[in-house]
N, C-alpha and C positions, 0 to 999 in steps of 0.2 A: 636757469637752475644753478643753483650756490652753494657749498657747503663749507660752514662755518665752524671748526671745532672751538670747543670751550677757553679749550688751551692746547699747542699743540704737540708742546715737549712735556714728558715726566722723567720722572729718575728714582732707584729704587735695584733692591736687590734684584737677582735671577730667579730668586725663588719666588714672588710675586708676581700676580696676575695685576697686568695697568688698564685702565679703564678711560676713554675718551668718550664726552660727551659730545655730539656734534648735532650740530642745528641746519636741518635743509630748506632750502629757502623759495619757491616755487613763484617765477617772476613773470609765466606765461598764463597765457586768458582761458587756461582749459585745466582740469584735473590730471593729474600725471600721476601712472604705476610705474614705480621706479623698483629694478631688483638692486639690492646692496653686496655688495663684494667688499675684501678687504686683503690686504698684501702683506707681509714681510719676509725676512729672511727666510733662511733653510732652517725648518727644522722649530720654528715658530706656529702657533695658530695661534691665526688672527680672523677674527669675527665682525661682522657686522650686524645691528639686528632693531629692529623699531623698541624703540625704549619700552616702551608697555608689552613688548612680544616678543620673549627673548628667543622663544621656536622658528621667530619667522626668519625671511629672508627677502622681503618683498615689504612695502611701503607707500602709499598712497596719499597724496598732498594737493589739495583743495590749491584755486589760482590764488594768488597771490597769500597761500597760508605761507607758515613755517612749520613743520615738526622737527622734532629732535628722534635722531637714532643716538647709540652707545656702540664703540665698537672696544672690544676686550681683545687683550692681546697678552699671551704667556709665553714667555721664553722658552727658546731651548734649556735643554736643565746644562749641555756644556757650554750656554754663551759666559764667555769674558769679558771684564767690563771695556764696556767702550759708550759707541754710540751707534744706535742702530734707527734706518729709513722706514718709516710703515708708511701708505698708502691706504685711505677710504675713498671706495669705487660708488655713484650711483648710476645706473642707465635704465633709458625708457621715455614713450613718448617721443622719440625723435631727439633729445636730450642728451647730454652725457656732461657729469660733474665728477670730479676729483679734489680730495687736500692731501697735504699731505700730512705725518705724524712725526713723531720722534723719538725715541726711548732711550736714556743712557741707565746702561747698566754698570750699580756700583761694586756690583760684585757679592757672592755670598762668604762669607767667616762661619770655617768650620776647621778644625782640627781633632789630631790623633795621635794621643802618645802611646808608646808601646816600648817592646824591646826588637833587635835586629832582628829574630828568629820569632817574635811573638812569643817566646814563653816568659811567662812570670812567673819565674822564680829564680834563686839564687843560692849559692853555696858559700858561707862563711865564714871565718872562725872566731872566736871571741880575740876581741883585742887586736886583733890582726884589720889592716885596709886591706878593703877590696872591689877591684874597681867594677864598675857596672854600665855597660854602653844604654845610653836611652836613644830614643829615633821619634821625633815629634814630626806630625805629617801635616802637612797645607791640604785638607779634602775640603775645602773651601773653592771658589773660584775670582776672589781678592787676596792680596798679600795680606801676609799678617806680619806687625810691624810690635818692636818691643815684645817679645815671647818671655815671661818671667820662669824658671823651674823653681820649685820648693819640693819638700817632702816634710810628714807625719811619720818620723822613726818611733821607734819603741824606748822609752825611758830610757835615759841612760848612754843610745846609739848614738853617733853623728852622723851623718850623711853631706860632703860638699862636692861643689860639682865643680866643673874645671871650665863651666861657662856659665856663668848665674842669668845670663839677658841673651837673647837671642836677636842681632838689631831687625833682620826680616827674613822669613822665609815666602818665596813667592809660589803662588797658585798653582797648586799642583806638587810642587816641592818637598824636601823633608830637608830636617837637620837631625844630624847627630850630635851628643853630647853622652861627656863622659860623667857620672855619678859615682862618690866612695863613699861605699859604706863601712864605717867601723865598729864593730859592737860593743856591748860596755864587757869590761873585764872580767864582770860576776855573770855574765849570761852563760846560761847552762845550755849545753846540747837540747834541740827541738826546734820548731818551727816558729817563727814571727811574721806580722805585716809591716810593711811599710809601704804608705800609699806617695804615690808622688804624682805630682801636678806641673800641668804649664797654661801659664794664663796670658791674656792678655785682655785690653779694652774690648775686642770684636769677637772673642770665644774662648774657649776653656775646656779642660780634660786631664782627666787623670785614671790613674791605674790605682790596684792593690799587687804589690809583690810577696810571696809566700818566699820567705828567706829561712834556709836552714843553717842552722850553727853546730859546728861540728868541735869538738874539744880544741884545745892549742896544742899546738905539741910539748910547750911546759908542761902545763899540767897534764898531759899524758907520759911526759918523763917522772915527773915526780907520783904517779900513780905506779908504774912501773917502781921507780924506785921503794915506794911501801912496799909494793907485794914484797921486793926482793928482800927487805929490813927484816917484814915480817918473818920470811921463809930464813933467813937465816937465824933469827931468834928461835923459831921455834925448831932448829937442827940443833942450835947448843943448848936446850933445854931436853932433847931428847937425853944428848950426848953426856949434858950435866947427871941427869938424875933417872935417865934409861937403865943404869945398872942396878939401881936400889929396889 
């Protein structure tokens, strides 16, 4: 008894289910019940099952036929990439055949930007910088290499960041970077978005920030100084023509 996979190695994220086809090969003068097992790692199922029966677990091969089973195999959702041993078992009839498999795993690309605390949002002023921490997170289980930041300010704002490329964060990981936001000089007290992004070739994410702007202290001096223009004008108009 023989068994023949199709192919014995694949490669592919964690997040995918791998599929071998494998062909048993029955080389003795009698019919053979054979039950199918299959092996790997911790924390993996791995299946075996008659191609046409994907319920079963048992298989039955005419002398000198061949059938083909399928054996499926799903990651752990924490495997890192590597390369991982799988094992298709079949026994019966006095028999016993084994192959073995292979999977390398290249890893999943996921990412998360946010801020230190998770809140989004921010406090302002017009025309003034102010800096703003971001924290971009590896929830992936491959590095992620070249991390681009941008942002979509509101007319008028700037936004630069004190590291525009991030060369890799690895699996699992995070980076911090710094962002300044400056607003434009006519922006009025109230609230804006600014969305900001971190990309690269294998994932992408971004935020919306609710940013509020609060007066400058100029222009709250020079509002002060009105009223007090005012209030003094209208004491010497009292003073002028209060007596008549």
């Amino acid at each position: 008894m023989t068994l023949t996979p199709e192919y014995s190695g694949v490669r592919g994220p964690s997040s995918e289910t791998f599929t071998f086809p494998v062909d048993i090969r029955n080389e003795t003068p009698a019919e053979v019940q054979l039950e199918l097992s299959a092996e790997g790692p911790i924390g993996w199922v791995v299946e075996a099952t008659p191609q046409s029966q994907t319920q079963a677990s048992a298989i039955t091969v005419d002398p000198g036929a061949t059938s083909r089973i399928t054996v499926t195999a799903r990651p752990s959702a924490t495997a890192t990439a590597g390369i991982y041993d799988l094992r298709v078992i079949a026994r019966g009839g006095g028999v016993d055949a084994e192959a073995p498999l292979q999977v390398q795993i290249t890893g999943s690309f996921a990412m998360q930007i946010t801020t230190q605390d998770q809140r989004l949002n921010a406090e302002v002023t017009a025309a003034q910088p102010t800096q703003f921490p971001v924290v971009v997170f590896n929830t992936g289980t491959a590095d992620l290499v070249n991390v681009s930041l941008d942002s979509i300010p509101p007319s008028g704002w700037e936004v630069t960041w004190d590291t525009e490329v991030i060369p890799t964060i690895a699996a699992g990981d995070f980076a911090t970077v710094n962002a300044t936001i400056t607003p434009s000089s006519e922006a009025i007290a109230g609230d804006y978005q600014i969305t900001f992004r971190a990309t690269s070739d294998d994932a992408n994410s971004s935020m919306e920030v609710r940013t509020t702007v609060s007066p400058s202290a100029f222009g709250g001096m020079v509002g002060i100084g009105l009223i007090l223009l005012t209030l003094a004008a209208l004491a010497w108009v009292f003073r002028r023509f209060g007596r008549r």
